[in-house]
N, C-alpha and C positions, 0 to 999 in steps of 0.2 A: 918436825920429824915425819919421816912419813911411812905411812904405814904399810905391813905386808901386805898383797891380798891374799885372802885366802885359801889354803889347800882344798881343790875340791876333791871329794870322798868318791872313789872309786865305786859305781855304779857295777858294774860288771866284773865278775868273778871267774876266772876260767875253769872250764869245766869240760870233763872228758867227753867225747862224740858217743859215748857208747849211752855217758847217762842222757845227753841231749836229745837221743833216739829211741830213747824208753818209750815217751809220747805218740813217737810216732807208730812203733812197733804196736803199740797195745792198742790203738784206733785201728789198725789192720787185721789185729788178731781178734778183736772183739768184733768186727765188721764178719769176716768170715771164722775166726775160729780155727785153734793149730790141726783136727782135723782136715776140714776145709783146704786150709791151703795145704797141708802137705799133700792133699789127693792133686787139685791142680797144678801144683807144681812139679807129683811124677807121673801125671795122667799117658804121657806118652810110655814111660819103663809099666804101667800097670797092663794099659791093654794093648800096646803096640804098635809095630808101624802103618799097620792098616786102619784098625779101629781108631788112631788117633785122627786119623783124616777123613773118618765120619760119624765123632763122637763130640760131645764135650759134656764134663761134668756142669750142672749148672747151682744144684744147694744139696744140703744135707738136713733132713727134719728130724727133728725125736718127738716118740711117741710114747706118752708113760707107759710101762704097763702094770706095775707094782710097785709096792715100797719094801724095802727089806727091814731087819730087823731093828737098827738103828733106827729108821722112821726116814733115811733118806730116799728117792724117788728112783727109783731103776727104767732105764730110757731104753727101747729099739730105735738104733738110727736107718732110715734110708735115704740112699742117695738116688736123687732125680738126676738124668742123663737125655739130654736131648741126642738122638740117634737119627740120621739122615733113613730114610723112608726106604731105599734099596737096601740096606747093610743090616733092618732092623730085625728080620727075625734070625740075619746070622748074628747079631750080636746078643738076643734075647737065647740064643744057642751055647753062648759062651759064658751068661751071664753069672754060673754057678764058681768057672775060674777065675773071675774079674774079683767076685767076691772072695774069692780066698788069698788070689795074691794081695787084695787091699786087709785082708786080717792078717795075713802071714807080715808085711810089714812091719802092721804095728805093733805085732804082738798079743793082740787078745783079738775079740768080738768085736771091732768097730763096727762093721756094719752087717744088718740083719739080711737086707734086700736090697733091689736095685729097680727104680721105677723109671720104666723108660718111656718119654715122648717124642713121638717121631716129629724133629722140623727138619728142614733142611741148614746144614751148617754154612756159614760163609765163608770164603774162602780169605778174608782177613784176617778170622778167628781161628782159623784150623792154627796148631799150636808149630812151633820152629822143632820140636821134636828132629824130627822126620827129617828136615835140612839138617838140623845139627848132626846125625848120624851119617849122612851124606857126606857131607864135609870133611867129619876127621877118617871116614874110610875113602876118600877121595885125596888125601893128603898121604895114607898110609901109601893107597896106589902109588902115587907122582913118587913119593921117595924109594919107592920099590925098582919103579923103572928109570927115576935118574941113578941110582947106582947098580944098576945092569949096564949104562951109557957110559961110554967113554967120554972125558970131561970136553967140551965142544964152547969153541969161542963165540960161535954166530949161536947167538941167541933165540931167532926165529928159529934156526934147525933144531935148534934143542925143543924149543914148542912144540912143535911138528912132530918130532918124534915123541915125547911127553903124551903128545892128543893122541897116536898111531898106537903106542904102549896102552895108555887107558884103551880104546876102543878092543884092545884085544883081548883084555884082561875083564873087561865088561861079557864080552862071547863066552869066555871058559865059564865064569858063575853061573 
């Protein structure tokens, strides 16, 4: 007689992506901290389309300065900001509104100060900010002045007039 072979025992277990990303989330979040990254991720909505293109957040320190009653440890955060060397004392000018839209965000005190060192930023590293605003107001444009157009088969024309629309509409702003 011959015999079955055996059922082999299922090794792997399916499992949702959200729990299989736990791992990875909290190696990111412990790397930088939900602080941290939420500032570089709205670094361009906190100080704009100019200072995004000669800033970048680089850490955030805490600095005990007491313990409160519980006996837990009360922390001053600042953040370090490398700031290009022309833009640095207009940014050292602003530095009292950067700080309050980054508390007004979160809602309380996150941050105390803002320590800034002047390098010059790269131009690899300047943030897509700045493009991405470009883009969907450059998209509003195009649908703006394709339905001003009467609907056009040649393609090229309709380009052309597209590029003659934008350029105009760039003059008024």
């Amino acid at each position: 007689m011959k015999e079955k072979p055996e059922k082999s025992n299922r090794n792997f277990i399916p499992v949702s992506i959200s729990d299989s990303l736990k791992t990875v989330n909290k190696k990111f979040l412990y790397k930088f901290g939900k602080l941290d990254f939420t500032i570089h991720a709205k670094w361009g909505e906190i100080v704009g389309k100019f200072f995004v293109n000669h800033s970048e957040p680089l850490k955030i320190t805490s600095i005990p300065i007491s313990t409160d009653e519980k006996g837990s440890t009360i922390y001053e955060r600042y953040l370090h900001v490398n700031v290009s060397p022309a833009s640095a004392i207009e940014f050292q000018h602003f530095q009292d509104k950067i700080i309050e839209k980054i508390n007004s965000y979160f809602g309380y005190k996150a941050i105390k100060g803002i320590k800034i060192r002047q390098q010059f930023i790269k131009e690899d590293k300047i943030s897509n900010f700045n493009k991405n605003i470009n883009l969907i107001e450059r998209k509003g444009d195009i649908k703006k002045v394709l339905e001003s157009t009467p609907n056009l088969s040649n393609k090229k024309l309709e380009e052309s007039i597209v590029k003659l629309g934008l350029s105009i509409s760039k003059e008024e702003k």
